[in-house]
N, C-alpha and C positions, 0 to 999 in steps of 0.2 A: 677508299671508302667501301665497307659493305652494303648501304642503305641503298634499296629500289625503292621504285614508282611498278606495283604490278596494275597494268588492265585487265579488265576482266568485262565480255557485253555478254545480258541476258535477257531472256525474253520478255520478262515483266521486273516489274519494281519487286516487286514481291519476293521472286528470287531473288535479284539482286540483295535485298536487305535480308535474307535467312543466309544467304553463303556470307556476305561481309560480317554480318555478328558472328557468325561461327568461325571464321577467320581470324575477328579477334577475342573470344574465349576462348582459341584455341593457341593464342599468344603468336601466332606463324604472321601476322599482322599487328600494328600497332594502331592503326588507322585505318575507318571503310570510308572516303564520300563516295555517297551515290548520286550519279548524275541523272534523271529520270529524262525520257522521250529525245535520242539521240538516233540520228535517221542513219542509216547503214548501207551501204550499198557492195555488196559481193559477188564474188563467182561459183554456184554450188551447184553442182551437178548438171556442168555444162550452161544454165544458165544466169543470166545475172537477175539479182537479186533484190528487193528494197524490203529493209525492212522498220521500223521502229523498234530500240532497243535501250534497255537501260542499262549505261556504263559504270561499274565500279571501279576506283581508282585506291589500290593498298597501298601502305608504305609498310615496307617492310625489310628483309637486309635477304642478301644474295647466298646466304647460308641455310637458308629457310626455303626459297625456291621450290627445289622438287617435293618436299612435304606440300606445302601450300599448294601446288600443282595438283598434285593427287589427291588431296582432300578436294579441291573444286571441284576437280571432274567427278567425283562420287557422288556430289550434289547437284549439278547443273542437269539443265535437259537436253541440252544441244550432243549431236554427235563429237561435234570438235570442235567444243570450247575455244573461244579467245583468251588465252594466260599466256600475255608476255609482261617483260619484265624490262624496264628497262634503268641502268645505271643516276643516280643524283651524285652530280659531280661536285654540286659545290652544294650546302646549303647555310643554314644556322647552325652554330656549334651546341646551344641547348635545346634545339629541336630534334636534331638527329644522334645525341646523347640520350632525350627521350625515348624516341624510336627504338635504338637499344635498349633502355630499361624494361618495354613493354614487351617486347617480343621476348623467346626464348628457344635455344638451339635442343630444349631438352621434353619437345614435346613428344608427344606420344606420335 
């Protein structure tokens, strides 16, 4: 299967809903939910971290990746971004048929 699950956490809803619509008019996504006020805890520059963050969750296919990748970071405000991606092993056979249809390998 080429279809992922990308994460993606931003500092406000706000971004989160201008990068996931532009993710999908730019077809590199089929799908934005955005999860609003998810609490974070990390390690950045030596210390640990709390922060409130709004999570985006894409579906999108593992051939589209580095596009997708690179189009976030152009828009996020974080130094280093959260874009991982992770595999859907199994899902619905006309849901991730959709996900295909919506996407496209022939973006700009």
């Amino acid at each position: 299967m080429d279809e992922i699950v990308v994460f993606i956490t931003t500092a406000t809803r706000k971004e989160a809903e201008k990068i996931g619509r532009l993710m999908v008019e730019k077809k590199l996504a089929a799908c934005a939910n955005i999860l609003p006020s998810v609490t974070s805890f990390f390690s950045w520059e030596g210390k640990v971290c709390r922060e409130e963050e709004t999570l985006i969750l894409l579906k999108s296919r593992a051939a589209l990746f580095e596009k997708l990748s690179h189009s976030v970071k152009q828009h996020h405000s974080y130094d280093v971004p959260e874009i991982i991606a992770l595999p859907i092993s199994a899902g619905s056979a006309d849901y991730l048929k959709w996900v295909r249809d919506n996407t496209s390998l022939e973006t700009e």
